[in-house]
PDB file of N, CA, C and O in Angstrom:
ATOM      1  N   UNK A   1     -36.600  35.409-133.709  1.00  0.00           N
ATOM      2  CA  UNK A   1     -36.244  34.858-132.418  1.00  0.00           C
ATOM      3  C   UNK A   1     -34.790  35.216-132.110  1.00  0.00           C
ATOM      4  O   UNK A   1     -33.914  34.933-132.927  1.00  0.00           O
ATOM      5  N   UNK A   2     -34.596  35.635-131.323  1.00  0.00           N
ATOM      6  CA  UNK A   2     -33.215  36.135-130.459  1.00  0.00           C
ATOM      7  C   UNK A   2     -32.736  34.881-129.789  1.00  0.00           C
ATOM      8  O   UNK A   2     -33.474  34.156-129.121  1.00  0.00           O
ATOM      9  N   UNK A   3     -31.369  34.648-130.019  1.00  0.00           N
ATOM     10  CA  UNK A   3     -30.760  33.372-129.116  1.00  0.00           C
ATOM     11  C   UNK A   3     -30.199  34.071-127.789  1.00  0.00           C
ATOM     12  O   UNK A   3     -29.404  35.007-127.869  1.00  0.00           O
ATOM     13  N   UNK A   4     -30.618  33.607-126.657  1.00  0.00           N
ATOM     14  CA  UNK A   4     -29.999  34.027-125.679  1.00  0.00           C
ATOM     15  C   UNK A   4     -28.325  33.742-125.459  1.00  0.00           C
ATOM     16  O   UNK A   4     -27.984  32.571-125.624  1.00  0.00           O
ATOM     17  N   UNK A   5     -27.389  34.602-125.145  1.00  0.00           N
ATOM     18  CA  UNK A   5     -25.713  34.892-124.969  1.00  0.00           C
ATOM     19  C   UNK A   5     -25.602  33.124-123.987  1.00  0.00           C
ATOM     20  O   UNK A   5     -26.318  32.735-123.064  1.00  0.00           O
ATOM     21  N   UNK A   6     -24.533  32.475-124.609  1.00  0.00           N
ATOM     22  CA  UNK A   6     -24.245  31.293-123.459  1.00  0.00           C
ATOM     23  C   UNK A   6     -23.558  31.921-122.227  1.00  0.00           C
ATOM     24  O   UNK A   6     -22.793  32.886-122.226  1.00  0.00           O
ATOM     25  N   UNK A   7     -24.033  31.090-121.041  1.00  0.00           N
ATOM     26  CA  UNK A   7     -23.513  31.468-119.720  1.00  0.00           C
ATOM     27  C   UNK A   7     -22.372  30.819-119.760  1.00  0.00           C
ATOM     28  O   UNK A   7     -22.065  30.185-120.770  1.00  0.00           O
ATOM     29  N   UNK A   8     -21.625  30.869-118.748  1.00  0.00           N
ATOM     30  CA  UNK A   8     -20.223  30.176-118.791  1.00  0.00           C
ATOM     31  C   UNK A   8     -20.584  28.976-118.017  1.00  0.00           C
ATOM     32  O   UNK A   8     -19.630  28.239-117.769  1.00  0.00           O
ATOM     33  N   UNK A   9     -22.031  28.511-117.463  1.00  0.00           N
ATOM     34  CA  UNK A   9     -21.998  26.754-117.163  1.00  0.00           C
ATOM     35  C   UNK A   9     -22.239  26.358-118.828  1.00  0.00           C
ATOM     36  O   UNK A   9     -21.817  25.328-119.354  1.00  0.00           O
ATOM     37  N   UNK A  10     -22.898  27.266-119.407  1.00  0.00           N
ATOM     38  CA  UNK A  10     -23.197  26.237-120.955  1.00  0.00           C
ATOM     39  C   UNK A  10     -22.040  25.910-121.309  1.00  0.00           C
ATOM     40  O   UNK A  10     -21.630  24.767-121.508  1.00  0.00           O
ATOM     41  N   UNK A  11     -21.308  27.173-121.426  1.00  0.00           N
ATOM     42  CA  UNK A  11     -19.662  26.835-121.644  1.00  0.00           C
ATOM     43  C   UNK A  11     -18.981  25.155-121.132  1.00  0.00           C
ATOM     44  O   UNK A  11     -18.857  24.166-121.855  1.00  0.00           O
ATOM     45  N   UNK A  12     -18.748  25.247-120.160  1.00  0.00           N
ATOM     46  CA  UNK A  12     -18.123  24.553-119.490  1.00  0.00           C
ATOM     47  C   UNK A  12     -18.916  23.069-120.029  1.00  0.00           C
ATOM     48  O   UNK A  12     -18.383  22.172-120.683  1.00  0.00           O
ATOM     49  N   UNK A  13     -20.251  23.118-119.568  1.00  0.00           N
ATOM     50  CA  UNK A  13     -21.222  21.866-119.831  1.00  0.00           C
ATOM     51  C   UNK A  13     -21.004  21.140-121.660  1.00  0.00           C
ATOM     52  O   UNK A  13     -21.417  19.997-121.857  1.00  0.00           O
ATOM     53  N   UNK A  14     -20.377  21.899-122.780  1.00  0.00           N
ATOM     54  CA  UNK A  14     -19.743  21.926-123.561  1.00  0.00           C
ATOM     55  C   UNK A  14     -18.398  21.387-123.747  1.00  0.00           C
ATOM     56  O   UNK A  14     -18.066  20.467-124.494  1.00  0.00           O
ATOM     57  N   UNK A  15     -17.610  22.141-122.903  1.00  0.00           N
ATOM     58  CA  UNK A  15     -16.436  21.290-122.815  1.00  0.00           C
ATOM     59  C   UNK A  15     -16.277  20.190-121.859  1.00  0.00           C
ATOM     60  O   UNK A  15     -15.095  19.864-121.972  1.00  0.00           O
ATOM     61  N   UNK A  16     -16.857  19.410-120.940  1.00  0.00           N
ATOM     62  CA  UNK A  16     -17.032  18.564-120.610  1.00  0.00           C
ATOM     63  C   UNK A  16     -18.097  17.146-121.670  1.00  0.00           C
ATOM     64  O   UNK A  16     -18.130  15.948-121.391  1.00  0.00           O
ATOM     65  N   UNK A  17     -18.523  17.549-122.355  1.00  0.00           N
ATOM     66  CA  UNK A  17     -19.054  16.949-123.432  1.00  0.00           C
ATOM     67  C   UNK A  17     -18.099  16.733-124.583  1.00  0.00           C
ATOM     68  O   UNK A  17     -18.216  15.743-125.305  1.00  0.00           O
ATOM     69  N   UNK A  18     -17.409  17.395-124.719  1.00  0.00           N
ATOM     70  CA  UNK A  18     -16.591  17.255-125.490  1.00  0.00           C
ATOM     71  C   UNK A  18     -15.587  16.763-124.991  1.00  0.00           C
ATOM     72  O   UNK A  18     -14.812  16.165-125.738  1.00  0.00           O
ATOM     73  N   UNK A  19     -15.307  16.864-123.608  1.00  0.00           N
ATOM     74  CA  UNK A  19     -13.917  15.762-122.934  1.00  0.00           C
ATOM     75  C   UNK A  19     -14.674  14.090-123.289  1.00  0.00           C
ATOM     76  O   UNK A  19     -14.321  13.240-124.106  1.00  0.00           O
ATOM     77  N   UNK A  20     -15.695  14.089-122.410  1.00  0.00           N
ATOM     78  CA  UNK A  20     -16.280  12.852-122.452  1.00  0.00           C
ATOM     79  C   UNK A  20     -16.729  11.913-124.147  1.00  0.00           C
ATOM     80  O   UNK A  20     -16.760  10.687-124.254  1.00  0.00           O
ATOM     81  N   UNK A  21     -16.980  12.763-125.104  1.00  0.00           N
ATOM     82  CA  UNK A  21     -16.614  12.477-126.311  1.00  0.00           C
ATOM     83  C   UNK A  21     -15.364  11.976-127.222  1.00  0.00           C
ATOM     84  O   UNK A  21     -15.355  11.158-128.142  1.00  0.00           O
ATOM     85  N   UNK A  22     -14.369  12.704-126.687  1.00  0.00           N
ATOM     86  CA  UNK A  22     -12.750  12.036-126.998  1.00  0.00           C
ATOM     87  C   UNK A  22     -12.451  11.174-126.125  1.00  0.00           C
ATOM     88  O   UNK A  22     -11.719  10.229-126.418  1.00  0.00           O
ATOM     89  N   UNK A  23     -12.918  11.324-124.993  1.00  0.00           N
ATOM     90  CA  UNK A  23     -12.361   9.661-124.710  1.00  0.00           C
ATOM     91  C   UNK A  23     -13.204   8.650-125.029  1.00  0.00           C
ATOM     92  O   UNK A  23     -12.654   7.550-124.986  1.00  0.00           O
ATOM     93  N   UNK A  24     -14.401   8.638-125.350  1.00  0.00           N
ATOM     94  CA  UNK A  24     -14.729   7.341-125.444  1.00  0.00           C
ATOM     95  C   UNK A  24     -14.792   6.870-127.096  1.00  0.00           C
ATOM     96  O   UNK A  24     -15.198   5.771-127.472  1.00  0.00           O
ATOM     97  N   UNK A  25     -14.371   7.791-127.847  1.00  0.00           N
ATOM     98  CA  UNK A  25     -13.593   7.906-129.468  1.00  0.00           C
ATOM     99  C   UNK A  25     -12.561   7.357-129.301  1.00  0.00           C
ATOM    100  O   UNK A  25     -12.251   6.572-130.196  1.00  0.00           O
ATOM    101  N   UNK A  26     -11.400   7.536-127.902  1.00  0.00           N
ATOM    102  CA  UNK A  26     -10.392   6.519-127.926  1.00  0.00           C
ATOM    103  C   UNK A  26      -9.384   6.354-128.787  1.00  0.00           C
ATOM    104  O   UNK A  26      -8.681   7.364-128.765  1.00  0.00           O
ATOM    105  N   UNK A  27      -9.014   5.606-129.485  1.00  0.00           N
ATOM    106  CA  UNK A  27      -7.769   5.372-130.733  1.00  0.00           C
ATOM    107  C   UNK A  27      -8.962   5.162-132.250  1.00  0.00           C
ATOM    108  O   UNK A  27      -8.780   4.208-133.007  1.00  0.00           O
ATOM    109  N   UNK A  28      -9.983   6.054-132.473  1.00  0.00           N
ATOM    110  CA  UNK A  28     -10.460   6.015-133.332  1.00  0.00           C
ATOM    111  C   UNK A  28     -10.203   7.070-134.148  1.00  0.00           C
ATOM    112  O   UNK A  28     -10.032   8.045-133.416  1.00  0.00           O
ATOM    113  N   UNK A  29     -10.101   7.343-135.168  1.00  0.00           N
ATOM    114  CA  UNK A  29     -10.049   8.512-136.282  1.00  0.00           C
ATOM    115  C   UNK A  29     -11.246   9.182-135.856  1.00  0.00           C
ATOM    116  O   UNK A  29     -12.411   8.820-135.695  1.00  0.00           O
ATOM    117  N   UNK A  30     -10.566  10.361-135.709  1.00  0.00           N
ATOM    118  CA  UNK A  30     -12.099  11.337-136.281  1.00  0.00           C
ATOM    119  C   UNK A  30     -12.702  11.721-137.204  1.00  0.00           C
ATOM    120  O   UNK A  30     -13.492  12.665-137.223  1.00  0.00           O
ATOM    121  N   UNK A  31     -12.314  10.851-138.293  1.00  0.00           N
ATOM    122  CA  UNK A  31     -12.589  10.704-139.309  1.00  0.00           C
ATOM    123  C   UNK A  31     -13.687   9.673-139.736  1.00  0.00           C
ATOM    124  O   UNK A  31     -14.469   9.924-140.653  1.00  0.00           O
ATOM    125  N   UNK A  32     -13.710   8.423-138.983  1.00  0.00           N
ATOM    126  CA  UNK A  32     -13.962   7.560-138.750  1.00  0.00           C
ATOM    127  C   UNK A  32     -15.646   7.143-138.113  1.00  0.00           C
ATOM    128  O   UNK A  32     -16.559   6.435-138.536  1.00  0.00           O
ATOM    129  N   UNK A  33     -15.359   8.370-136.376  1.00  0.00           N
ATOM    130  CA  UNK A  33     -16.538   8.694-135.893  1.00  0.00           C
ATOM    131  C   UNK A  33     -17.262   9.470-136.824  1.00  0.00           C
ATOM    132  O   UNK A  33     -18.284   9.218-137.463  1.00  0.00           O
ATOM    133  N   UNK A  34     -16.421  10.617-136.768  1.00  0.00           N
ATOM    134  CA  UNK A  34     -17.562  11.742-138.153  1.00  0.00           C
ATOM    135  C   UNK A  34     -18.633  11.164-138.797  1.00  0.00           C
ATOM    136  O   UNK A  34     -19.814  11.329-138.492  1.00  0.00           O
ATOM    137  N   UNK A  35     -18.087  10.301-139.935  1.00  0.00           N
ATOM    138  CA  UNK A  35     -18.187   9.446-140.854  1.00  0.00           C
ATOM    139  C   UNK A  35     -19.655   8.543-140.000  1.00  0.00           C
ATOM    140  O   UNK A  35     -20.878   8.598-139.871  1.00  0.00           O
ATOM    141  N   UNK A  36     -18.720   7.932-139.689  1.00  0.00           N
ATOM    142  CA  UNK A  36     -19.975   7.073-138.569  1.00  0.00           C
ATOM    143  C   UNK A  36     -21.513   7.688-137.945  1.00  0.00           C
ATOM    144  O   UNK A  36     -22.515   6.982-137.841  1.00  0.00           O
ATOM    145  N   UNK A  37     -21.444   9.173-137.560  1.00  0.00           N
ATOM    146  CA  UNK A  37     -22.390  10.252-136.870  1.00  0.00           C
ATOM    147  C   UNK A  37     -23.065  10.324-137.678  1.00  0.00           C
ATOM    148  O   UNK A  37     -24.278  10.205-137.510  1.00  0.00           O
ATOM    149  N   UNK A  38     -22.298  10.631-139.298  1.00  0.00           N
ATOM    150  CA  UNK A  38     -23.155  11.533-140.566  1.00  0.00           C
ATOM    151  C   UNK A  38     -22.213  12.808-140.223  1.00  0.00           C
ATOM    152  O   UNK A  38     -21.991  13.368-141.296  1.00  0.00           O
ATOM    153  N   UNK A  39     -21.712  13.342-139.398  1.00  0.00           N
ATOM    154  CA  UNK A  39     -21.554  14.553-139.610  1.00  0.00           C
ATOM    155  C   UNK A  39     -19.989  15.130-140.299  1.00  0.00           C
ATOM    156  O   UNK A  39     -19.498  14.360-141.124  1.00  0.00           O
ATOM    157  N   UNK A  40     -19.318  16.233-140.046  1.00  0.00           N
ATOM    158  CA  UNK A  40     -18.160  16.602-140.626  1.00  0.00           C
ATOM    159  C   UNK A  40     -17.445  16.565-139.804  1.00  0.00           C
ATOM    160  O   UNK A  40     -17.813  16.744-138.643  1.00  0.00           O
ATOM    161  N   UNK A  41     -16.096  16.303-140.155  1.00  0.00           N
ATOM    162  CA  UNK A  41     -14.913  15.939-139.027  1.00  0.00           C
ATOM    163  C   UNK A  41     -14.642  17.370-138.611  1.00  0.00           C
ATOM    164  O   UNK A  41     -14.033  17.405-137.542  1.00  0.00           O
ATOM    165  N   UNK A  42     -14.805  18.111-138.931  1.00  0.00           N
ATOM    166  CA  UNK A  42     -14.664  19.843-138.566  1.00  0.00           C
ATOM    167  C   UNK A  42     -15.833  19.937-137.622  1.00  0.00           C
ATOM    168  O   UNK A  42     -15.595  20.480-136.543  1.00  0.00           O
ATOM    169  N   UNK A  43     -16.870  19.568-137.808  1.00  0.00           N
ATOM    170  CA  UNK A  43     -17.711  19.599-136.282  1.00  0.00           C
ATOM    171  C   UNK A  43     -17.591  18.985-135.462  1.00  0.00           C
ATOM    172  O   UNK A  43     -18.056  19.350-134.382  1.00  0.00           O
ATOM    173  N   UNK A  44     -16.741  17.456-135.611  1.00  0.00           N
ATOM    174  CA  UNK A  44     -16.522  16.900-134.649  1.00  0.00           C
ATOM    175  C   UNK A  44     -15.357  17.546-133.908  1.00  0.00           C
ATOM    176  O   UNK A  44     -15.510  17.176-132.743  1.00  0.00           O
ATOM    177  N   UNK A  45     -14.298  18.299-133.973  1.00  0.00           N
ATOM    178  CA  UNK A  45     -13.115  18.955-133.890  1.00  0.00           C
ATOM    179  C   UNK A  45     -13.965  19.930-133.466  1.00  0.00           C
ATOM    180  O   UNK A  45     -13.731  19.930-132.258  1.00  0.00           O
ATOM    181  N   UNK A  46     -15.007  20.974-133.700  1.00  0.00           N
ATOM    182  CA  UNK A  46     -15.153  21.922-132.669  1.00  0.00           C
ATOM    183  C   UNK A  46     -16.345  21.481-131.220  1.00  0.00           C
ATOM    184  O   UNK A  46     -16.669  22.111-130.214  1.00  0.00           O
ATOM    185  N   UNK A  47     -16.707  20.196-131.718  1.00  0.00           N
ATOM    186  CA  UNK A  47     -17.596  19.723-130.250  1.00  0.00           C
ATOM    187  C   UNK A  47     -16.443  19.383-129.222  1.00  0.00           C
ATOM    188  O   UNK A  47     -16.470  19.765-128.052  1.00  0.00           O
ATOM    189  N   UNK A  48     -15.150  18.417-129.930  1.00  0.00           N
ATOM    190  CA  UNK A  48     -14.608  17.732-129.007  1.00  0.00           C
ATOM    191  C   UNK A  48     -13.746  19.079-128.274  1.00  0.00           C
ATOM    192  O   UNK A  48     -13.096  19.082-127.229  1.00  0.00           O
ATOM    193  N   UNK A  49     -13.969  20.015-129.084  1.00  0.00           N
ATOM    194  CA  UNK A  49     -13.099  20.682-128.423  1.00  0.00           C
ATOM    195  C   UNK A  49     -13.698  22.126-127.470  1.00  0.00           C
ATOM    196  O   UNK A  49     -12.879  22.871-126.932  1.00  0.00           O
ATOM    197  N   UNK A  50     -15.005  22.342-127.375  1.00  0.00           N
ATOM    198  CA  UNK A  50     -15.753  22.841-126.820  1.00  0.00           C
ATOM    199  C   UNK A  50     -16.230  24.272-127.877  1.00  0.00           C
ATOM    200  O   UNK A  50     -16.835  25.274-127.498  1.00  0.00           O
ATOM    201  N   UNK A  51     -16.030  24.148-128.438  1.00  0.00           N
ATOM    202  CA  UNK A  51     -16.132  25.368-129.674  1.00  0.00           C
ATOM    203  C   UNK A  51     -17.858  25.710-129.721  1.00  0.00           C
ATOM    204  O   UNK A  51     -18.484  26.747-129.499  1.00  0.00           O
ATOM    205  N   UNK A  52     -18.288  24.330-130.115  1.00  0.00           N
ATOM    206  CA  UNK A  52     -19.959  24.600-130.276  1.00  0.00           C
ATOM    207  C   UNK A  52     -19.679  23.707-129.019  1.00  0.00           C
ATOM    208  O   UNK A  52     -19.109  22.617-129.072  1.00  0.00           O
ATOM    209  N   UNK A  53     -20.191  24.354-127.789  1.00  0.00           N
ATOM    210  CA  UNK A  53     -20.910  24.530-126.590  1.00  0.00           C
ATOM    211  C   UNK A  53     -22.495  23.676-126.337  1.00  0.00           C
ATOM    212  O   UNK A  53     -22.829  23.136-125.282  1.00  0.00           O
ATOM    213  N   UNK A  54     -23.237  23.736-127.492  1.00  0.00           N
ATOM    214  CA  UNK A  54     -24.593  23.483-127.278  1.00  0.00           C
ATOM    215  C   UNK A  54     -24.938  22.916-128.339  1.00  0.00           C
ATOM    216  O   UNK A  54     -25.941  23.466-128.795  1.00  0.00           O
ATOM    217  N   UNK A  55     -24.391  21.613-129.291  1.00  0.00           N
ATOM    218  CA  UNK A  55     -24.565  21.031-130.560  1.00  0.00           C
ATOM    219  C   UNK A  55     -26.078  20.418-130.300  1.00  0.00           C
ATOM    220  O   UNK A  55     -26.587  20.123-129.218  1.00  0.00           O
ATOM    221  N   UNK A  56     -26.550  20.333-131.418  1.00  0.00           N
ATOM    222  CA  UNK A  56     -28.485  19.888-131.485  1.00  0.00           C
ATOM    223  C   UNK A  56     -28.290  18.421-131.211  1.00  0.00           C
ATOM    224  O   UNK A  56     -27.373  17.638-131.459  1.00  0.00           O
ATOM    225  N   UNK A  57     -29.407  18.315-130.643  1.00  0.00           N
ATOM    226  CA  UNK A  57     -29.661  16.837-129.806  1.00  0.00           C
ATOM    227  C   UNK A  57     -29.280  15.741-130.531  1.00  0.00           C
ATOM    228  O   UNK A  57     -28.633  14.776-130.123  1.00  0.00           O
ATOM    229  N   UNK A  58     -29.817  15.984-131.890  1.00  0.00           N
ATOM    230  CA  UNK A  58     -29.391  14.509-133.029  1.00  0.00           C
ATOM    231  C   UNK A  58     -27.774  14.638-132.878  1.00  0.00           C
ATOM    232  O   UNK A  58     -26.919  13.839-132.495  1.00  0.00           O
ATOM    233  N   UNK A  59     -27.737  15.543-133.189  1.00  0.00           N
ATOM    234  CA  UNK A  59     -26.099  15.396-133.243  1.00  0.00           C
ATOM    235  C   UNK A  59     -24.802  14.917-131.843  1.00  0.00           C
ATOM    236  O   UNK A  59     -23.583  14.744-131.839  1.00  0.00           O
ATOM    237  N   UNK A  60     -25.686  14.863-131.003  1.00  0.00           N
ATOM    238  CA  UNK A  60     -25.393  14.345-130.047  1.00  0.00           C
ATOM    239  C   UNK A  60     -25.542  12.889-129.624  1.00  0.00           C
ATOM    240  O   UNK A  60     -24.841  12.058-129.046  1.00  0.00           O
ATOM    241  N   UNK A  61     -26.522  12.930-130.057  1.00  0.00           N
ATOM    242  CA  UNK A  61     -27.513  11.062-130.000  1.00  0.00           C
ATOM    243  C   UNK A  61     -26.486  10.398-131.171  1.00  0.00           C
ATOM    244  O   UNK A  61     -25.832   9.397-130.875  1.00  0.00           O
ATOM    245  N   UNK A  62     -26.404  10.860-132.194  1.00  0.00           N
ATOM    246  CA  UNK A  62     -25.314  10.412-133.473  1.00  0.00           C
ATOM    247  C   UNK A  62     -23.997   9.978-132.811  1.00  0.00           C
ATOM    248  O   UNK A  62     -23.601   8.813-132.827  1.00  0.00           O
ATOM    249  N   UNK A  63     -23.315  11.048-132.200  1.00  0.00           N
ATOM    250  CA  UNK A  63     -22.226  11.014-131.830  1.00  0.00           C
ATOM    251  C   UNK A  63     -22.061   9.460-130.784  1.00  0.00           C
ATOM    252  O   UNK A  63     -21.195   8.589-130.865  1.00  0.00           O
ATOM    253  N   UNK A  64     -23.234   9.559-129.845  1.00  0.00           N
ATOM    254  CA  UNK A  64     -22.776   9.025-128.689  1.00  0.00           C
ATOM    255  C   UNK A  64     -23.164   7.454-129.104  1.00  0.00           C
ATOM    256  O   UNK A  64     -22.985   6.521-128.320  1.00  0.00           O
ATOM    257  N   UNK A  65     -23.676   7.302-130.338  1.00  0.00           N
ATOM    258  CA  UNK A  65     -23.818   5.828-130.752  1.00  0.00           C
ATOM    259  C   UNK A  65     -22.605   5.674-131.571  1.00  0.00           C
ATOM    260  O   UNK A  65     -21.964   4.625-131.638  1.00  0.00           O
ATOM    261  N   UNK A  66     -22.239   7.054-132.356  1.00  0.00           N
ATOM    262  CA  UNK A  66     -20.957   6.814-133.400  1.00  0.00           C
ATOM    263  C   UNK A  66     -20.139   5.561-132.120  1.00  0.00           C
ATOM    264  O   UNK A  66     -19.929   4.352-132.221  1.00  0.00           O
ATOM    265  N   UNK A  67     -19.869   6.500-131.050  1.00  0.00           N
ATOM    266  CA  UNK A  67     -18.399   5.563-130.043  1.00  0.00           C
ATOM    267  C   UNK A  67     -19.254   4.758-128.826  1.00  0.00           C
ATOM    268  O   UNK A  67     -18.931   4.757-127.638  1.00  0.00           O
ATOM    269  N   UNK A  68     -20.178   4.217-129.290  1.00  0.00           N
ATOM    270  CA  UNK A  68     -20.896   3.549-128.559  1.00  0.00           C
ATOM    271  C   UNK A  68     -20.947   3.596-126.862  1.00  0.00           C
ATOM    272  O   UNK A  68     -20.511   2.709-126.129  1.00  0.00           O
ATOM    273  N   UNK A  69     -21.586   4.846-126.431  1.00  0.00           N
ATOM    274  CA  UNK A  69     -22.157   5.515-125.705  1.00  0.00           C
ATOM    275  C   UNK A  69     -23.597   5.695-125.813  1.00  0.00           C
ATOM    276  O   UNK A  69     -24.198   6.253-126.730  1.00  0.00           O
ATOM    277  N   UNK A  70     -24.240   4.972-124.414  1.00  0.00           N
ATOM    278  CA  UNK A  70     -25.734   5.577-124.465  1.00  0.00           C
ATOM    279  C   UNK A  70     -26.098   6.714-123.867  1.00  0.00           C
ATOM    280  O   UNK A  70     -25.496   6.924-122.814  1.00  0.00           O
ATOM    281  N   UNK A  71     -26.997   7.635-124.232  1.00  0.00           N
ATOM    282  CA  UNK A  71     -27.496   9.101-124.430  1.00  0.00           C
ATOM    283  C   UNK A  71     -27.014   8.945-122.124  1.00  0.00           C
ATOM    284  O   UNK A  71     -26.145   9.558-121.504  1.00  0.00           O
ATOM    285  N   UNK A  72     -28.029   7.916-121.604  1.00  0.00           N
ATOM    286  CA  UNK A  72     -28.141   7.936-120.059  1.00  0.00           C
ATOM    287  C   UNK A  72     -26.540   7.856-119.352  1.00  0.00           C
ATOM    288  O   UNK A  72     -26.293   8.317-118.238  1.00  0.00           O
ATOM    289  N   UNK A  73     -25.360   7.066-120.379  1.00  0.00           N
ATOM    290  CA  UNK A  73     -24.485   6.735-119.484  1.00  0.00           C
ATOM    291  C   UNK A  73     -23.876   8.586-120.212  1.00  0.00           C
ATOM    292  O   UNK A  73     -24.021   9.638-119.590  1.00  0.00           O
ATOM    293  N   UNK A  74     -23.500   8.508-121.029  1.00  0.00           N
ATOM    294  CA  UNK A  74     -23.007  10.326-121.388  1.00  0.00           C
ATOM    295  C   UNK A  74     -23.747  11.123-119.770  1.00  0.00           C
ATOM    296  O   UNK A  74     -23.143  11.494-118.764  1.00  0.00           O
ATOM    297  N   UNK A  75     -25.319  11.162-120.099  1.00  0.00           N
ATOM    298  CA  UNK A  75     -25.751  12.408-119.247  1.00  0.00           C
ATOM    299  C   UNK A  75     -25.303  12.183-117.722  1.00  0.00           C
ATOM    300  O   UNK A  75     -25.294  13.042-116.841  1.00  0.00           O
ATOM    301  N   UNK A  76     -24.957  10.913-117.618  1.00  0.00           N
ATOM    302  CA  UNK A  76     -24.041  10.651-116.056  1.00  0.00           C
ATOM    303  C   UNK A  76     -22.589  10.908-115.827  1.00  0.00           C
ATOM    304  O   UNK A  76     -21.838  10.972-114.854  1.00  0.00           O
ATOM    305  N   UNK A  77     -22.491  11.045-117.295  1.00  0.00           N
ATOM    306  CA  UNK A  77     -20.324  11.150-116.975  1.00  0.00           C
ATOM    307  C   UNK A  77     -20.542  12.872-117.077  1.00  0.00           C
ATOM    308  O   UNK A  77     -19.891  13.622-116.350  1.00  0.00           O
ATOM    309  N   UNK A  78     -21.586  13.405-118.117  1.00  0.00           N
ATOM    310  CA  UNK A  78     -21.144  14.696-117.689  1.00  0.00           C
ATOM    311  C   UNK A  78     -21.514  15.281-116.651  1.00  0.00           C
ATOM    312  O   UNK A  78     -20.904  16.324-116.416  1.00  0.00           O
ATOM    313  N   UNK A  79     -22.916  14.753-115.379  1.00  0.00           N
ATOM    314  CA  UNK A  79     -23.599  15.683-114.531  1.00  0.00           C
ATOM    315  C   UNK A  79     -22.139  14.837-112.874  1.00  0.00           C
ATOM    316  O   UNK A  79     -21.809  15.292-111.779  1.00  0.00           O
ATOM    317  N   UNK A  80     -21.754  13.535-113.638  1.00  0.00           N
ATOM    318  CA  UNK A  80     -20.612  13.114-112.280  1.00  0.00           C
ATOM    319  C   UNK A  80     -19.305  14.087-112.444  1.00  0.00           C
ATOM    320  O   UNK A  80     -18.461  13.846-111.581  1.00  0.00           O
ATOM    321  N   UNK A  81     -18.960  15.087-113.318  1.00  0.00           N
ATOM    322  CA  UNK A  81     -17.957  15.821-113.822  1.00  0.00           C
ATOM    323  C   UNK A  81     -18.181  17.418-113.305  1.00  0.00           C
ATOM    324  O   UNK A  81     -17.400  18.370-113.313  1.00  0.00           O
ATOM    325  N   UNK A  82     -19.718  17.290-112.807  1.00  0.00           N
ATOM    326  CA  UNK A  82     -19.656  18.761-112.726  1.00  0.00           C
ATOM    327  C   UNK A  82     -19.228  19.263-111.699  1.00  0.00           C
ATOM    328  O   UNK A  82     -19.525  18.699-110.646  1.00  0.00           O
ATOM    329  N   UNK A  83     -18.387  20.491-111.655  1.00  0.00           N
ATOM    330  CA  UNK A  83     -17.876  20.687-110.259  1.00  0.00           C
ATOM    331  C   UNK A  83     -18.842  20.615-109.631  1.00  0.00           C
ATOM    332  O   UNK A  83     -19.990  20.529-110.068  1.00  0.00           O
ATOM    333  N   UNK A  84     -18.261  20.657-107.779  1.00  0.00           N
ATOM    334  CA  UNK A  84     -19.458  20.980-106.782  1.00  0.00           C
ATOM    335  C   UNK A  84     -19.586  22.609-106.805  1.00  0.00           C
ATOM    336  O   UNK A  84     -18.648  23.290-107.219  1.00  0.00           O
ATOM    337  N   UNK A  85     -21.129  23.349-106.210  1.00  0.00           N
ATOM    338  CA  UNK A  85     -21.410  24.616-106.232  1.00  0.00           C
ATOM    339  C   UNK A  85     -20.785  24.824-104.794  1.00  0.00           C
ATOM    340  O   UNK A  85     -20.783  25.941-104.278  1.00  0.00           O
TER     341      UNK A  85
END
């Protein structure tokens, strides 16, 4: 299976996930959330920072309970963030 090249909305749709992720982490360690997700503070450092663009769904669902965020209020801060076309 061939992965298709990211477009630059995946891009972007990435780093807006990852904005909306550090703030609602807040004055928490990222060490802390990581920890909390299951995952590595080095993945959390390249989500928050748009690096991985398109992280797998668990790891997203993880995250957004790590900083207590539900999956519906996330998919509203990032689709209220998106520029207009």
């Amino acid at each position: 299976m061939v992965r298709q090249p990211l477009t630059q909305s995946d891009r972007e749709r990435g780093e807006r996930l990852g904005d909306a992720l550090r703030r609602a982490r807040g004055d928490r360690s990222m060490v802390q959330v990581a920890t909390a997700a299951g995952i590595s503070v080095e993945t959390l450092r390249k989500i928050e920072r748009g690096r991985i663009p398109t992280p797998a769904f668990f790891t997203v669902a993880a995250l957004a309970d790590a900083v207590g965020l539900s999956l519906d209020d996330l998919c509203r801060q990032l689709t209220a963030e998106r520029p207009a076309a």
